[in-house]
C-alpha positions in Angstrom: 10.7 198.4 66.0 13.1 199.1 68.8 16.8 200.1 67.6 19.3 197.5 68.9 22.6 198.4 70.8 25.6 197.5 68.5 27.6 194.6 70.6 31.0 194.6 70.6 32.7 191.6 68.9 34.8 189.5 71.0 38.8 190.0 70.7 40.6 187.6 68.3 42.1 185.7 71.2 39.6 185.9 73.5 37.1 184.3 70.9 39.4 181.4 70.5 39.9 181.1 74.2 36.0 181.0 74.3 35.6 178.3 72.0 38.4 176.2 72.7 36.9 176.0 76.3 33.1 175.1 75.3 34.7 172.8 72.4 36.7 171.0 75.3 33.6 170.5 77.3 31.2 169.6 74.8 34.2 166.6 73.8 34.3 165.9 77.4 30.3 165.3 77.4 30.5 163.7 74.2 33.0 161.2 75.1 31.2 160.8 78.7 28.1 159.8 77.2 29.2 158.2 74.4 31.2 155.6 77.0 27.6 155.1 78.9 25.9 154.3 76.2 28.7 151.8 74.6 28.6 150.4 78.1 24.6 150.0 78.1 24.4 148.4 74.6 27.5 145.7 75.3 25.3 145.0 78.4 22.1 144.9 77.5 22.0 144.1 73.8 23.0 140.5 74.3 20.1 140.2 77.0 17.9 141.6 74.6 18.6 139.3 71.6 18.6 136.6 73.3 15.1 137.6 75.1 13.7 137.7 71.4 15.3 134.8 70.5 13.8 132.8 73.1 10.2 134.3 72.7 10.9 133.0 69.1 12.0 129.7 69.0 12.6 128.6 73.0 16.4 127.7 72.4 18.1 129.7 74.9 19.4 127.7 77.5 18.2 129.1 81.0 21.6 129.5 82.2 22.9 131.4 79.8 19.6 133.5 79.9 20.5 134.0 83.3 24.2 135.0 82.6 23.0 137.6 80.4 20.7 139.3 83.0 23.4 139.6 85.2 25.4 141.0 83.2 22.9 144.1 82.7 22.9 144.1 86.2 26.1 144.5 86.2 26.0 147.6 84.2 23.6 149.6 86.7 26.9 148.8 89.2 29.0 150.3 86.7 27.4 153.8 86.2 28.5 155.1 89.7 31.8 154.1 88.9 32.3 156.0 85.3 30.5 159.0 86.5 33.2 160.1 89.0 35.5 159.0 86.5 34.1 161.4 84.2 32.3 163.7 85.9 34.2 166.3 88.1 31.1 168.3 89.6 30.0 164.6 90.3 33.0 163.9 92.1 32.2 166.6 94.1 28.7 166.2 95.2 29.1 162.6 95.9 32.4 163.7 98.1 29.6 165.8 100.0 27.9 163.2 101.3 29.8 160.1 101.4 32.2 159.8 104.2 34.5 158.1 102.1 35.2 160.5 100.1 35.1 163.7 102.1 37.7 165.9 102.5 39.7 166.4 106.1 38.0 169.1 107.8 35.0 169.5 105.7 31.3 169.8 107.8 29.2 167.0 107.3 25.8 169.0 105.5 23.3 168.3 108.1 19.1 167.3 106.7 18.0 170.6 107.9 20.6 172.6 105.6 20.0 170.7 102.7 16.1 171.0 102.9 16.4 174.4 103.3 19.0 174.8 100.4 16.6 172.4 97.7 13.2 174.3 98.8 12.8 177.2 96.4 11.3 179.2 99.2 12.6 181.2 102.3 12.8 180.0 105.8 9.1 178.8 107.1 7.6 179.0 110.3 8.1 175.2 112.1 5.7 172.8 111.6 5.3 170.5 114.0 3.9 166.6 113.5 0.8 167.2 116.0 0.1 170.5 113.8 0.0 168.4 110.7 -2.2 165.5 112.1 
């Protein structure tokens, strides 16, 4: 068995700063998510229901059917929309790349940077297409 160091508690007020900051972000999530998925079931739930019902008894007429898809549809649209809303480190990477959105002054990330900064390792030796083929 090895001994184990004694840890320090926390400071009254620091231990309530702690938690009031995680307990702010976990409501922050929890009202994010629980917005998309409200949003996904008053979309799709009606498309679904009414894609049973059909199977079922054949009663649904087709434009209505066809009302109902679109309205999933319009869902998908919606998710880029409620995630900035929502989401600040969204915001940000989406500012990034989109013209739109980026800030005066800020470099445009060129391909080359961003492969380098996804690839897990260091820089490699350059590869050309006639190499590869």
């Amino acid at each position: 068995q090895v001994p184990r160091a004694p840890s320090q508690p926390l400071a009254g007020s620091e231990s309530r700063r702690f938690t009031n900051k995680h307990s702010k972000k976990a409501l922050k999530a929890s009202l994010t998510l629980g917005i998309l998925l409200g949003m996904f079931f008053v979309a799709w739930l009606p498309f679904f229901v009414t894609n049973v019902a059909q199977a079922v008894c054949g009663c649904v007429p087709a434009g209505f059917f066809d009302v109902l898809t679109w309205l999933g549809y319009c869902n998908s649209t919606m998710n880029p929309i409620i995630y900035p809303l929502f989401m600040r480190d969204f915001k940000r990477a989406m500012g990034k790349f989109l013209p739109c959105c980026r800030r005066p002054g800020e470099p445009r990330p060129s391909a080359i940077s961003l492969s380098m900064r996804n690839s897990n390792s260091g820089p490699r030796a350059a590869t050309s297409l006639k190499n590869v083929l």
